[in-house]
CHARMM-style PDB file with segment names, atoms N, HN, CA, C and O in Angstrom:
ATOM      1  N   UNK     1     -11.349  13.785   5.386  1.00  0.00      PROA
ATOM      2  CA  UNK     1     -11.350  12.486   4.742  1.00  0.00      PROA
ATOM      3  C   UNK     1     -12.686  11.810   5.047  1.00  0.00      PROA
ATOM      4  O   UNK     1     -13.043  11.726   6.222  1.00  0.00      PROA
ATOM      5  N   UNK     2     -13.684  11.172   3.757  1.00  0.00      PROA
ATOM      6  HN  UNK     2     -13.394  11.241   2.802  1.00  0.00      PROA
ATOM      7  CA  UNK     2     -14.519  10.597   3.932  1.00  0.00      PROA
ATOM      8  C   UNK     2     -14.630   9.403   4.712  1.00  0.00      PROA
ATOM      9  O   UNK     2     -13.580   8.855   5.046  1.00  0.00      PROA
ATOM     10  N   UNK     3     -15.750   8.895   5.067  1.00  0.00      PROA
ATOM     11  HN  UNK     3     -16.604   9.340   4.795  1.00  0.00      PROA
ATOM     12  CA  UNK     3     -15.708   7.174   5.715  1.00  0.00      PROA
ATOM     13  C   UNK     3     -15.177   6.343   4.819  1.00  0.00      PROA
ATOM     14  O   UNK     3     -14.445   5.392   5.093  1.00  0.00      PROA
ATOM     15  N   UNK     4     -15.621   6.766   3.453  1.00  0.00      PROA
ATOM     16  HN  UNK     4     -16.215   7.538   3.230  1.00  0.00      PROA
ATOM     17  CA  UNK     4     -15.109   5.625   2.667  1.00  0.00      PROA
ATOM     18  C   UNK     4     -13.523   5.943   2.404  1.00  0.00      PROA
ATOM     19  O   UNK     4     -12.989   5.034   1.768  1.00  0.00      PROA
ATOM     20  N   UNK     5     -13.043   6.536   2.592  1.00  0.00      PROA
ATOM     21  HN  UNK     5     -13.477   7.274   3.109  1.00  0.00      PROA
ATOM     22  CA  UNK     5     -11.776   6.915   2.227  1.00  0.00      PROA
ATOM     23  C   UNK     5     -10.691   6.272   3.213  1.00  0.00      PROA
ATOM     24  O   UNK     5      -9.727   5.546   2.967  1.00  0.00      PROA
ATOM     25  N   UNK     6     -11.248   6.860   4.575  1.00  0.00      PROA
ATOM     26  HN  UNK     6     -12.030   7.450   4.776  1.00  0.00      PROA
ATOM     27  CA  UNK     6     -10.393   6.316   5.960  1.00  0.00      PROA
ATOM     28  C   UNK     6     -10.813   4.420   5.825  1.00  0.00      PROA
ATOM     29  O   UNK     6     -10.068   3.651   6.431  1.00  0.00      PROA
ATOM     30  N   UNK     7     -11.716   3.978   5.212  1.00  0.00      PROA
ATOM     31  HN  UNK     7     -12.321   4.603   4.719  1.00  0.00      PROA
ATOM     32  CA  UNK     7     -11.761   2.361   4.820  1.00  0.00      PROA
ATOM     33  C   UNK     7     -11.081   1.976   4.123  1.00  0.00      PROA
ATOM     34  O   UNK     7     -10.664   0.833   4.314  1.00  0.00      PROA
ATOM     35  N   UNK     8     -10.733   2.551   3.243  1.00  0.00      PROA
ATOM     36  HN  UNK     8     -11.071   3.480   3.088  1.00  0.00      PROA
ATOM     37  CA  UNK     8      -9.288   2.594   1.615  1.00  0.00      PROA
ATOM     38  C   UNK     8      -8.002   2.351   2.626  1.00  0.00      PROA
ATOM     39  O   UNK     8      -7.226   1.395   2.621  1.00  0.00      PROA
ATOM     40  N   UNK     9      -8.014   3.543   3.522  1.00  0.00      PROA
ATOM     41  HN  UNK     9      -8.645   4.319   3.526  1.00  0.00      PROA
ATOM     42  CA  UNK     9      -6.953   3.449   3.348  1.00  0.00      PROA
ATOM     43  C   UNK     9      -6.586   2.429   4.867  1.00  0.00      PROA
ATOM     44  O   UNK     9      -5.377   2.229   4.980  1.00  0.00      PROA
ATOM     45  N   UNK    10      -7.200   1.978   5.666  1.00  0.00      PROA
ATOM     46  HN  UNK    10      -8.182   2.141   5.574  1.00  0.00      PROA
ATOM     47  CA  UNK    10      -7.466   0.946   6.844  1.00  0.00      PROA
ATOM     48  C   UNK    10      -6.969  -0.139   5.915  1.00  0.00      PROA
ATOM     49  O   UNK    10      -5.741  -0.228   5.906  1.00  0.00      PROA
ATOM     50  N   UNK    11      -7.467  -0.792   5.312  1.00  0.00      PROA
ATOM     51  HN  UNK    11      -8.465  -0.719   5.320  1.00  0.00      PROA
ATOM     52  CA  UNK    11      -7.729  -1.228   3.898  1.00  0.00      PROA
ATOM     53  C   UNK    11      -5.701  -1.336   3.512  1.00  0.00      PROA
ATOM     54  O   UNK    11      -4.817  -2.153   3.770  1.00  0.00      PROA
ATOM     55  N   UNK    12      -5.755  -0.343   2.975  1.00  0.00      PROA
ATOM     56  HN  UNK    12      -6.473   0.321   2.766  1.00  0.00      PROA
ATOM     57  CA  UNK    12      -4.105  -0.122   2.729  1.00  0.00      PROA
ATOM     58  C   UNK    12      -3.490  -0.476   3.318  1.00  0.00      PROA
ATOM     59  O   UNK    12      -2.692  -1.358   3.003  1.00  0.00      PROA
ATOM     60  N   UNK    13      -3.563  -0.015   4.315  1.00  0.00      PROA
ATOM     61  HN  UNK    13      -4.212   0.702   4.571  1.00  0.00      PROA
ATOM     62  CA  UNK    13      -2.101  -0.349   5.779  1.00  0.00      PROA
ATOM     63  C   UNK    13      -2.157  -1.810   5.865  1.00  0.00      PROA
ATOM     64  O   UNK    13      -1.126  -2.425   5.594  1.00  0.00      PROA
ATOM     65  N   UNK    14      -3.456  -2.606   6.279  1.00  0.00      PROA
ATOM     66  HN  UNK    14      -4.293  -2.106   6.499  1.00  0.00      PROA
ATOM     67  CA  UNK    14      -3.197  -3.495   6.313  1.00  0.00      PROA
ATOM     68  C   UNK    14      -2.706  -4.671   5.542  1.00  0.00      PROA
ATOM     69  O   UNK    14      -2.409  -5.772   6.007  1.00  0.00      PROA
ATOM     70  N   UNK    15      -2.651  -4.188   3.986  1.00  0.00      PROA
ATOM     71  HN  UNK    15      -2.892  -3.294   3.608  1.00  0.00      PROA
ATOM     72  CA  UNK    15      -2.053  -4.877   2.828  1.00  0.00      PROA
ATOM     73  C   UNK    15      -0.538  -4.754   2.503  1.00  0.00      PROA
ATOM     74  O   UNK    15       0.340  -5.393   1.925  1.00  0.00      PROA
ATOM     75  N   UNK    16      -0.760  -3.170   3.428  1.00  0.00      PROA
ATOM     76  HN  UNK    16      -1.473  -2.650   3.898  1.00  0.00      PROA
ATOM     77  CA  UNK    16       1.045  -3.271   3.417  1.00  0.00      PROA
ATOM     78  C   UNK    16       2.210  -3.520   5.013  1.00  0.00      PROA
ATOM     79  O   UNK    16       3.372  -3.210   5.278  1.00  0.00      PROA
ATOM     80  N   UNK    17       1.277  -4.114   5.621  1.00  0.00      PROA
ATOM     81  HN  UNK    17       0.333  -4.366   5.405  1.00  0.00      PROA
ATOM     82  CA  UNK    17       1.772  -4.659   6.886  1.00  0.00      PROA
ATOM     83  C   UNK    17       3.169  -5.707   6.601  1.00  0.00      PROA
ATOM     84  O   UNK    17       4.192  -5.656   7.284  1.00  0.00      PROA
ATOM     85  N   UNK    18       2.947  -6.649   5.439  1.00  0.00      PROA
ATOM     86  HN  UNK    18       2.115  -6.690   4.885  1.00  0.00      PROA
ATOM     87  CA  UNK    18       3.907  -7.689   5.354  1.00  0.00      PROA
ATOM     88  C   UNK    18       4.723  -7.189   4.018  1.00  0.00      PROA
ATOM     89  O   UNK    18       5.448  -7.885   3.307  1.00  0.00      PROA
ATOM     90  N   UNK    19       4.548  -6.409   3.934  1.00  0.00      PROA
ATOM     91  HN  UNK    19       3.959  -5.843   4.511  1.00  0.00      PROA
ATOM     92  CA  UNK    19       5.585  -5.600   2.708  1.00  0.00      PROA
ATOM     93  C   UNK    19       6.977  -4.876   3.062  1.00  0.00      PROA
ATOM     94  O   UNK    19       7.218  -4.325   4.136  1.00  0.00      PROA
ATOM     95  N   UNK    20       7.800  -4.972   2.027  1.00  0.00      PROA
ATOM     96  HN  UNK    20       7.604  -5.420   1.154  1.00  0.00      PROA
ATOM     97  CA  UNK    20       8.854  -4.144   2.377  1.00  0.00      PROA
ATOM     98  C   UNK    20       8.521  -2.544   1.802  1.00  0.00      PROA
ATOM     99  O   UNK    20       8.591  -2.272   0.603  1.00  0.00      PROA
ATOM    100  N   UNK    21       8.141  -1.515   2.886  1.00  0.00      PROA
ATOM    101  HN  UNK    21       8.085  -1.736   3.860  1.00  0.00      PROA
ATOM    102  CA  UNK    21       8.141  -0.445   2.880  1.00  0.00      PROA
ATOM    103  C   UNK    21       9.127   0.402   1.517  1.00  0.00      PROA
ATOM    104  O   UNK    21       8.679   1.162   0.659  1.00  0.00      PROA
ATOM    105  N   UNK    22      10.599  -0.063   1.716  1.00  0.00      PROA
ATOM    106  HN  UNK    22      10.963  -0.680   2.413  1.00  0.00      PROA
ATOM    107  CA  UNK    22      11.072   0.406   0.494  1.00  0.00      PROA
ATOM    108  C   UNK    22      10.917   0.119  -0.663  1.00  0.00      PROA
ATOM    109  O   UNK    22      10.798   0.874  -1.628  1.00  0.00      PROA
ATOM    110  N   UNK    23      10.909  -1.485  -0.598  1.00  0.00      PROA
ATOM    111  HN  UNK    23      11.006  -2.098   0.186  1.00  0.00      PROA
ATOM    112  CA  UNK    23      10.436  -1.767  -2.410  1.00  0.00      PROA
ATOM    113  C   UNK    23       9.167  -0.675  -2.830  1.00  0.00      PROA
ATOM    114  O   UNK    23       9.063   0.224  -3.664  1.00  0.00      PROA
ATOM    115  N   UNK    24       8.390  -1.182  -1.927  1.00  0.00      PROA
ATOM    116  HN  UNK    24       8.474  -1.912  -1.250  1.00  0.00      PROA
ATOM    117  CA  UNK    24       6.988  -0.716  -2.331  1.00  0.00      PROA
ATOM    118  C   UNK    24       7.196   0.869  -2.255  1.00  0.00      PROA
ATOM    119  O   UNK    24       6.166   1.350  -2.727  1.00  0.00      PROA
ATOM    120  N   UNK    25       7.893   1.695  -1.948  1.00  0.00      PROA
ATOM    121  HN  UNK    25       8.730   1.305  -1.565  1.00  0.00      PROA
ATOM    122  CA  UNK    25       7.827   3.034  -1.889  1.00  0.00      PROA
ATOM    123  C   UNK    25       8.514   3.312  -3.428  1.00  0.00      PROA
ATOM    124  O   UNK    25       8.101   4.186  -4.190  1.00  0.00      PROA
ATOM    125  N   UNK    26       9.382   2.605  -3.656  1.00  0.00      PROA
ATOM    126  HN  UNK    26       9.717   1.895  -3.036  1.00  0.00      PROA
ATOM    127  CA  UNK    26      10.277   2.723  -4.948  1.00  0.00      PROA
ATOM    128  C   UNK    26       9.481   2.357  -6.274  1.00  0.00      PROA
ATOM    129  O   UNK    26       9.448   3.126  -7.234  1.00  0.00      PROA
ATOM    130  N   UNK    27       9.070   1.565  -6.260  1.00  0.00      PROA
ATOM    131  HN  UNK    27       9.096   0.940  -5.480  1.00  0.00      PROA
ATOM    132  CA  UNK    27       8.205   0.817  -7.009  1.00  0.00      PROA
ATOM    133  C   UNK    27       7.216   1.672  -7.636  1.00  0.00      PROA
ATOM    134  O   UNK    27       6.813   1.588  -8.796  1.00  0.00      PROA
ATOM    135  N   UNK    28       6.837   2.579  -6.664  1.00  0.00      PROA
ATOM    136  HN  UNK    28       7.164   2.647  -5.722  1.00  0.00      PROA
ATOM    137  CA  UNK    28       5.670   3.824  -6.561  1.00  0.00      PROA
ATOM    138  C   UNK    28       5.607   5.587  -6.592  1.00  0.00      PROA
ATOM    139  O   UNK    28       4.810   6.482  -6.312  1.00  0.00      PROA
ATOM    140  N   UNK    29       7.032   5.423  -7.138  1.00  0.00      PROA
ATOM    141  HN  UNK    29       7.679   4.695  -7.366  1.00  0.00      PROA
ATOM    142  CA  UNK    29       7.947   6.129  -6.979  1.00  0.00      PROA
ATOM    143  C   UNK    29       7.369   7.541  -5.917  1.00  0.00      PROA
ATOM    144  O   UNK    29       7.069   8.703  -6.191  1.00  0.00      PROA
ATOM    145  N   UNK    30       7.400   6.791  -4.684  1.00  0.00      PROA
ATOM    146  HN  UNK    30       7.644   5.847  -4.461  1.00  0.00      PROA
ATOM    147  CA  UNK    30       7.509   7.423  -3.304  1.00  0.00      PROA
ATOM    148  C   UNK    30       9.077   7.714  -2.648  1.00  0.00      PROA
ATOM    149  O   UNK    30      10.171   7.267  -2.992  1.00  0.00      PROA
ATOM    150  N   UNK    31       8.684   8.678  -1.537  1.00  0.00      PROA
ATOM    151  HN  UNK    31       7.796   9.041  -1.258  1.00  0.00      PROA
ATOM    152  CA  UNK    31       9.922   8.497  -0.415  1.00  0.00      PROA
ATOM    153  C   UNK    31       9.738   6.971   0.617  1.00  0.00      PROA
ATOM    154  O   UNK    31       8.562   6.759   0.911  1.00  0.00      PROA
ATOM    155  N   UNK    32      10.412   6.280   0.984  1.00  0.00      PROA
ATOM    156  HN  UNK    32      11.367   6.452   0.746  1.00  0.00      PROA
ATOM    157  CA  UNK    32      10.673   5.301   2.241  1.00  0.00      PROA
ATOM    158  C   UNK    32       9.649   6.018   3.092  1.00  0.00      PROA
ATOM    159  O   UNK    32       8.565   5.475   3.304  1.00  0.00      PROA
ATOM    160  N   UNK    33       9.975   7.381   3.663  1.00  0.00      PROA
ATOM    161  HN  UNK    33      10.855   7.822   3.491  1.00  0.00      PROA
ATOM    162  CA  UNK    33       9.624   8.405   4.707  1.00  0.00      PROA
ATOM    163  C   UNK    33       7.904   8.820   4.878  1.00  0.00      PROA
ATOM    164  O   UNK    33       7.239   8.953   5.905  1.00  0.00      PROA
ATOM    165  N   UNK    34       7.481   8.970   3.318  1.00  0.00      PROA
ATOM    166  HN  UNK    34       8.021   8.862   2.483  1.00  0.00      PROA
ATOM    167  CA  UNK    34       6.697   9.397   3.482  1.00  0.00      PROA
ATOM    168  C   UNK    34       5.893   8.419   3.232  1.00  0.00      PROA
ATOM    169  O   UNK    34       4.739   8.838   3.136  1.00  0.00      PROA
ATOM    170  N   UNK    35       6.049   6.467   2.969  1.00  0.00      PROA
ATOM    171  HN  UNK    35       6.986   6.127   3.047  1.00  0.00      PROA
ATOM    172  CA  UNK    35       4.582   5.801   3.110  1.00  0.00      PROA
ATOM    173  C   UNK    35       5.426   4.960   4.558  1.00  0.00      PROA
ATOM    174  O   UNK    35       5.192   3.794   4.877  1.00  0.00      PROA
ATOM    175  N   UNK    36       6.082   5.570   5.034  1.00  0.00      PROA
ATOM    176  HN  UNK    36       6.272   6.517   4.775  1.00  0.00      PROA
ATOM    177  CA  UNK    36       6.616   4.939   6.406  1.00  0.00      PROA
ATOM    178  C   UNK    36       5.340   6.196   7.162  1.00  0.00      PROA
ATOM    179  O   UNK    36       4.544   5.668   7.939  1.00  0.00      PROA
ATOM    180  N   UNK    37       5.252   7.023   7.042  1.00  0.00      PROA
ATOM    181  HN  UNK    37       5.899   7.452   6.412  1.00  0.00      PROA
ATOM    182  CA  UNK    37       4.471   7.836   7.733  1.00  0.00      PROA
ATOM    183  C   UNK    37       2.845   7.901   7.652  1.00  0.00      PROA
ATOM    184  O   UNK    37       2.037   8.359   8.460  1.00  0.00      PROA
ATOM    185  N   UNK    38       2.646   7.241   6.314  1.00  0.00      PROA
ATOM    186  HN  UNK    38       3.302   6.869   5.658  1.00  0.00      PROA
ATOM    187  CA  UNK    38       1.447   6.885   5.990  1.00  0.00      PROA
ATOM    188  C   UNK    38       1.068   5.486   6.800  1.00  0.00      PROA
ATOM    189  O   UNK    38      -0.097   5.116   6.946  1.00  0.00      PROA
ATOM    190  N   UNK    39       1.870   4.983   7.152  1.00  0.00      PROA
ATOM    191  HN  UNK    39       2.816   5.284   7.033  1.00  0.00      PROA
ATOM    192  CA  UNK    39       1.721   3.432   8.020  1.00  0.00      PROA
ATOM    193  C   UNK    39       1.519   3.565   9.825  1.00  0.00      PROA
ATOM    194  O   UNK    39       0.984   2.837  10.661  1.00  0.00      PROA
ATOM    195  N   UNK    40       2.214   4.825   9.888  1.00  0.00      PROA
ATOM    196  HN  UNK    40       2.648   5.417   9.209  1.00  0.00      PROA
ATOM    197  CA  UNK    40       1.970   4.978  10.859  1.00  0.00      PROA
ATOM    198  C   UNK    40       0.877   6.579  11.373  1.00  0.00      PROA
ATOM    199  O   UNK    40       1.073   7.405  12.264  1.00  0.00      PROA
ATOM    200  N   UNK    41       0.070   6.495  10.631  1.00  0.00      PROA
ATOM    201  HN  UNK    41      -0.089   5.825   9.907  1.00  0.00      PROA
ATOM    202  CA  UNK    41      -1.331   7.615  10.871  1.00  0.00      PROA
ATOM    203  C   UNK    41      -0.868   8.651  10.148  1.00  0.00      PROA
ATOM    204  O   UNK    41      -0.585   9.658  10.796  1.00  0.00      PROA
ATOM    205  N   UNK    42      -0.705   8.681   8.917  1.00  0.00      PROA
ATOM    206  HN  UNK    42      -0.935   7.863   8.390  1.00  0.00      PROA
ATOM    207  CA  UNK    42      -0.646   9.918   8.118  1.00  0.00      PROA
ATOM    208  C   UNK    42      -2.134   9.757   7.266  1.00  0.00      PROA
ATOM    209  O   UNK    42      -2.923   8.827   7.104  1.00  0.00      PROA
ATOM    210  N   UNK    43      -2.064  11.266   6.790  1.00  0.00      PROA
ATOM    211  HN  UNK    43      -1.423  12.022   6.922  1.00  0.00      PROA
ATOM    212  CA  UNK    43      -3.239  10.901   6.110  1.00  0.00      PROA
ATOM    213  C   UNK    43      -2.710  11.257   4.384  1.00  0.00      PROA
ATOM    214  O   UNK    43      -2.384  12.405   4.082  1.00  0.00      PROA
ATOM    215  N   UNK    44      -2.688  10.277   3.499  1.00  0.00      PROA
ATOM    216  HN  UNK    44      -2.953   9.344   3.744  1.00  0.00      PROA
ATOM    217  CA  UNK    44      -2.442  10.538   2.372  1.00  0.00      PROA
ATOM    218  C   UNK    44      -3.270  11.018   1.207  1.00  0.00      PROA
ATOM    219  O   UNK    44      -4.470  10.765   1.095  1.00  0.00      PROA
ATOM    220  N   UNK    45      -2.567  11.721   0.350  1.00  0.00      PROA
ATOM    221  HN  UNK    45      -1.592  11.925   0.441  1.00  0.00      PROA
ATOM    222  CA  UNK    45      -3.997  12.274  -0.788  1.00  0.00      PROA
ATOM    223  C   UNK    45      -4.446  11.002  -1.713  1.00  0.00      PROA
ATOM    224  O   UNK    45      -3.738  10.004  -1.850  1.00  0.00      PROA
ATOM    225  N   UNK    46      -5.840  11.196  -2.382  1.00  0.00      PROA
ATOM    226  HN  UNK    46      -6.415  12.007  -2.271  1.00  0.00      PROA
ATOM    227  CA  UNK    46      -6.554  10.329  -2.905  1.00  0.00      PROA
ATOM    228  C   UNK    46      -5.487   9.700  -3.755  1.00  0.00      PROA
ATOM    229  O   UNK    46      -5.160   8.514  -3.734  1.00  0.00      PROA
ATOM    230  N   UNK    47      -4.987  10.655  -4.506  1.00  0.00      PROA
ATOM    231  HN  UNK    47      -5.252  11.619  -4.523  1.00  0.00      PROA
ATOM    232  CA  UNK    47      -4.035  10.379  -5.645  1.00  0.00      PROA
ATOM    233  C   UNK    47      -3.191   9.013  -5.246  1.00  0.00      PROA
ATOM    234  O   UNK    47      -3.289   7.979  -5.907  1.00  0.00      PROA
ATOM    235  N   UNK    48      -2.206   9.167  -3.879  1.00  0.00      PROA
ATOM    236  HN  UNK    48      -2.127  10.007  -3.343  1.00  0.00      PROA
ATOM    237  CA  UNK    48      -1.420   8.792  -3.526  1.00  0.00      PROA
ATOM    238  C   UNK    48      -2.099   7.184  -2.696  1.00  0.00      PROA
ATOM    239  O   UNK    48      -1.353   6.249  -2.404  1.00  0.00      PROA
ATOM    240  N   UNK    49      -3.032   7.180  -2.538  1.00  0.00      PROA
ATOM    241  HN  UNK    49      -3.638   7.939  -2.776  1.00  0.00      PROA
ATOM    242  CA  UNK    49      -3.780   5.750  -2.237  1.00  0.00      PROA
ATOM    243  C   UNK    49      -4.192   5.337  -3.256  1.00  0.00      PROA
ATOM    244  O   UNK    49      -4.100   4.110  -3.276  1.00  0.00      PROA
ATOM    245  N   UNK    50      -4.705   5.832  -4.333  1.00  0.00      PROA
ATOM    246  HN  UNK    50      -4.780   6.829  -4.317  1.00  0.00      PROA
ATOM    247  CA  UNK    50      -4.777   5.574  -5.917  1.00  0.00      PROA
ATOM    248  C   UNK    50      -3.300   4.303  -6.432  1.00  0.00      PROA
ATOM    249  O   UNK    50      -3.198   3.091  -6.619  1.00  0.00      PROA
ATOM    250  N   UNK    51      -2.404   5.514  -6.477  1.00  0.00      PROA
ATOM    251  HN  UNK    51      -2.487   6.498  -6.325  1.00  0.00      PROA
ATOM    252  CA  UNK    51      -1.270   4.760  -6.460  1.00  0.00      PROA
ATOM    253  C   UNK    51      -0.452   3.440  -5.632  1.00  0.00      PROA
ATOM    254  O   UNK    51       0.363   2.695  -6.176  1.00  0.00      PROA
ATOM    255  N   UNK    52      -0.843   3.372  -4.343  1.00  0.00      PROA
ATOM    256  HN  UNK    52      -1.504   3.977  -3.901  1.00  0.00      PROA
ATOM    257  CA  UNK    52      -0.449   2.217  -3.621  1.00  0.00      PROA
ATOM    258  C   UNK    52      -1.806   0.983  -4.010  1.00  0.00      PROA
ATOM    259  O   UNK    52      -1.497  -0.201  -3.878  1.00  0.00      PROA
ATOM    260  N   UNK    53      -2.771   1.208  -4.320  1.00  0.00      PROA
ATOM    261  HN  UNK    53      -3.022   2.170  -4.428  1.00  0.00      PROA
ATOM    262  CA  UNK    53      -3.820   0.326  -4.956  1.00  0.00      PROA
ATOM    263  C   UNK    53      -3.191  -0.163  -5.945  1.00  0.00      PROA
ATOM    264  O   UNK    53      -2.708  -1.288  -5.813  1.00  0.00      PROA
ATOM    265  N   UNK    54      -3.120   0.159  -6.506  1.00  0.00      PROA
ATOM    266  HN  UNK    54      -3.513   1.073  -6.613  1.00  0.00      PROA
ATOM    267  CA  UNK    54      -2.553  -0.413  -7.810  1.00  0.00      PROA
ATOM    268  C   UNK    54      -1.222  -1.223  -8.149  1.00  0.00      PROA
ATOM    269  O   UNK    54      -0.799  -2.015  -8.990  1.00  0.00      PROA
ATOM    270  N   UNK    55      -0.720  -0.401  -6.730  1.00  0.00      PROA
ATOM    271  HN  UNK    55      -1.064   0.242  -6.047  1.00  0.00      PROA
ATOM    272  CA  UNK    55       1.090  -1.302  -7.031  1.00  0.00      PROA
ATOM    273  C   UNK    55       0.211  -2.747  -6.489  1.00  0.00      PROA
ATOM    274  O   UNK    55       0.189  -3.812  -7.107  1.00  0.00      PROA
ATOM    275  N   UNK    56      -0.445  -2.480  -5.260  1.00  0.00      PROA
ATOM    276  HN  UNK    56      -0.427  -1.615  -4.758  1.00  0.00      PROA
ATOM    277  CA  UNK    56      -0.885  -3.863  -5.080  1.00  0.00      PROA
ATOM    278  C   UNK    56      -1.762  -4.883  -5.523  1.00  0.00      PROA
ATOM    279  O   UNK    56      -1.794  -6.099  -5.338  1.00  0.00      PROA
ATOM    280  N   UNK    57      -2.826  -3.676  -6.478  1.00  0.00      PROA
ATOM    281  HN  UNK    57      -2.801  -2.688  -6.628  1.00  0.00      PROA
ATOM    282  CA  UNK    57      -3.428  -5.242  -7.195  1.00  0.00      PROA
ATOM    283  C   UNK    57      -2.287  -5.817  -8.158  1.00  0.00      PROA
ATOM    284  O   UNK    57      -2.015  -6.994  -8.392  1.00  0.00      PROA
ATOM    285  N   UNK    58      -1.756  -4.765  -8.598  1.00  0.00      PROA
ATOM    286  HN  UNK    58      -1.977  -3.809  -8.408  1.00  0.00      PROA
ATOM    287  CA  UNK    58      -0.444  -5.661  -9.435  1.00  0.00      PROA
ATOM    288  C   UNK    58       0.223  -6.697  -8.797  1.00  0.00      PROA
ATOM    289  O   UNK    58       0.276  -7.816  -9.306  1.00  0.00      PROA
ATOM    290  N   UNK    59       0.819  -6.389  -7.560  1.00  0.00      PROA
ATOM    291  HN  UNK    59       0.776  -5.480  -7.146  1.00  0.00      PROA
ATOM    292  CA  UNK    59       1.908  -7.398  -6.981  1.00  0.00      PROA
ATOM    293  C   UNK    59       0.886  -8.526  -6.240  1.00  0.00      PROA
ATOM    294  O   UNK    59       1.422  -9.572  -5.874  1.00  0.00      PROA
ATOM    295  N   UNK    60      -0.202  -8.399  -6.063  1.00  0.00      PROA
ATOM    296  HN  UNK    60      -0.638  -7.549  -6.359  1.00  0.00      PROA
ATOM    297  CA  UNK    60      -1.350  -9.487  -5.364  1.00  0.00      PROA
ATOM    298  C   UNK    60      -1.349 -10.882  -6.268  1.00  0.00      PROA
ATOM    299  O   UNK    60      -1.380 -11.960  -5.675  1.00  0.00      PROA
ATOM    300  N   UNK    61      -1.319 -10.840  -7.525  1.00  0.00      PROA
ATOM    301  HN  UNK    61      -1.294  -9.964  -8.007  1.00  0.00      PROA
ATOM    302  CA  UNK    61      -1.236 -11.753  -8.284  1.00  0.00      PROA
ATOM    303  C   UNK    61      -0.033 -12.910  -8.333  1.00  0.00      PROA
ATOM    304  O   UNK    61      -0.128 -14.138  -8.335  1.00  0.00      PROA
ATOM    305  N   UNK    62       1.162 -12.018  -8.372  1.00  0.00      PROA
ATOM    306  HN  UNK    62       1.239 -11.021  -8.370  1.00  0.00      PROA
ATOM    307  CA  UNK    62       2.447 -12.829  -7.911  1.00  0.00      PROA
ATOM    308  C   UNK    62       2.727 -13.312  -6.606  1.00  0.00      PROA
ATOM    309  O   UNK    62       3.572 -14.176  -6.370  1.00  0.00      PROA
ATOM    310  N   UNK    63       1.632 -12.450  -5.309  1.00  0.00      PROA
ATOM    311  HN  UNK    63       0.946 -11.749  -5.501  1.00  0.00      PROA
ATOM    312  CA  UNK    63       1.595 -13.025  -4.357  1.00  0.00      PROA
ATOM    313  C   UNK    63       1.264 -14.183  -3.668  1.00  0.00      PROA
ATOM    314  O   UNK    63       1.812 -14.967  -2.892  1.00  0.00      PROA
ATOM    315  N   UNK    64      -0.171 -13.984  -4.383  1.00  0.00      PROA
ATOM    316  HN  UNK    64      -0.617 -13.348  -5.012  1.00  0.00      PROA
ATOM    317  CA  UNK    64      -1.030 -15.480  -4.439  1.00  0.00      PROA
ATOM    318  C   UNK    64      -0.779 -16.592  -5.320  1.00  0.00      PROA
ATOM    319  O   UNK    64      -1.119 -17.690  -4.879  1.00  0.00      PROA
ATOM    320  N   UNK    65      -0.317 -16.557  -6.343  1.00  0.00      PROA
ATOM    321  HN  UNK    65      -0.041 -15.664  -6.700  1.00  0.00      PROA
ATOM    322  CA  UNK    65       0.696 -17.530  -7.190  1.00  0.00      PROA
ATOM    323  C   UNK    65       1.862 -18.145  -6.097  1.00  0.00      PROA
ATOM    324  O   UNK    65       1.866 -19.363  -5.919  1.00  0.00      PROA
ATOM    325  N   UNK    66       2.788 -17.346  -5.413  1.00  0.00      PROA
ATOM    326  HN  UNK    66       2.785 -16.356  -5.557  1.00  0.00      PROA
ATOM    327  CA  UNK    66       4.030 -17.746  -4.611  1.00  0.00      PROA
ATOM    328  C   UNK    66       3.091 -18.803  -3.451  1.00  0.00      PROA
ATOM    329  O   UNK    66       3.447 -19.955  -3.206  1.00  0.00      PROA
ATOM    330  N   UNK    67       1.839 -18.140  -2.820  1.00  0.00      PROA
ATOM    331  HN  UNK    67       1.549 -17.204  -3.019  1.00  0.00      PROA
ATOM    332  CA  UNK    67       1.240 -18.821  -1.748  1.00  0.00      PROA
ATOM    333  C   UNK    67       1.225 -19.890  -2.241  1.00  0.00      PROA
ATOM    334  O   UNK    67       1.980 -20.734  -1.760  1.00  0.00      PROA
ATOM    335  N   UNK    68       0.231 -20.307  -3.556  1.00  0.00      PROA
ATOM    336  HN  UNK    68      -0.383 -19.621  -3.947  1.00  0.00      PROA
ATOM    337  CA  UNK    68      -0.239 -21.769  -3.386  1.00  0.00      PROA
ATOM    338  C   UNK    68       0.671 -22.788  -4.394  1.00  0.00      PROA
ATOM    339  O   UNK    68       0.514 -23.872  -4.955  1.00  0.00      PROA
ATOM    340  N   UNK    69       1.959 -21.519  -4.236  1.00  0.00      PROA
ATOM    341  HN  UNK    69       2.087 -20.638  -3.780  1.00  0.00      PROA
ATOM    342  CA  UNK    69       2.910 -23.227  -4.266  1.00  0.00      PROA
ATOM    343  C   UNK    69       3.831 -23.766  -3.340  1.00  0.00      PROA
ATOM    344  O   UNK    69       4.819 -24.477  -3.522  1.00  0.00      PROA
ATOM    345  N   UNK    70       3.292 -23.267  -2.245  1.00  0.00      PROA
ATOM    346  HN  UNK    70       2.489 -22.689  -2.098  1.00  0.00      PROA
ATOM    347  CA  UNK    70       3.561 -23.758  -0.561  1.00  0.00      PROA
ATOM    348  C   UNK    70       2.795 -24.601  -0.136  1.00  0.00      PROA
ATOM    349  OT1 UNK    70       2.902 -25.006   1.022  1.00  0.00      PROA
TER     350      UNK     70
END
């Protein structure tokens, strides 16, 4: 795995720190298991960080909408 890659995915984990692991695995149509394992030092294929990018620029929008009407 490249530098820039292990930054993606540093990058990742920490976007999915306050997430529910299952939505977001379902959503992505993942196992629970296997981005539970990616959270905790797996190393995932490009493809598969491809795919969690994207669930989250998607869901980032509804996120930051919910924030600033707190």
């Amino acid at each position: 795995m490249t530098n820039a890659d292990q930054q993606r995915l540093e990058s990742i984990r920490g976007a999915l720190v306050d997430r529910r692991l299952r939505v977001v695995a379902s959503e992505i149509d993942m196992t629970y298991a296997a981005l539970s394992r990616i959270m905790r030092g797996g190393q995932p294929s490009r493809n598969t960080m491809s795919k969690i990018e994207t669930y989250l620029e998607k869901t980032s929008y509804r996120k930051n909408e919910a924030e600033s009407r707190d």
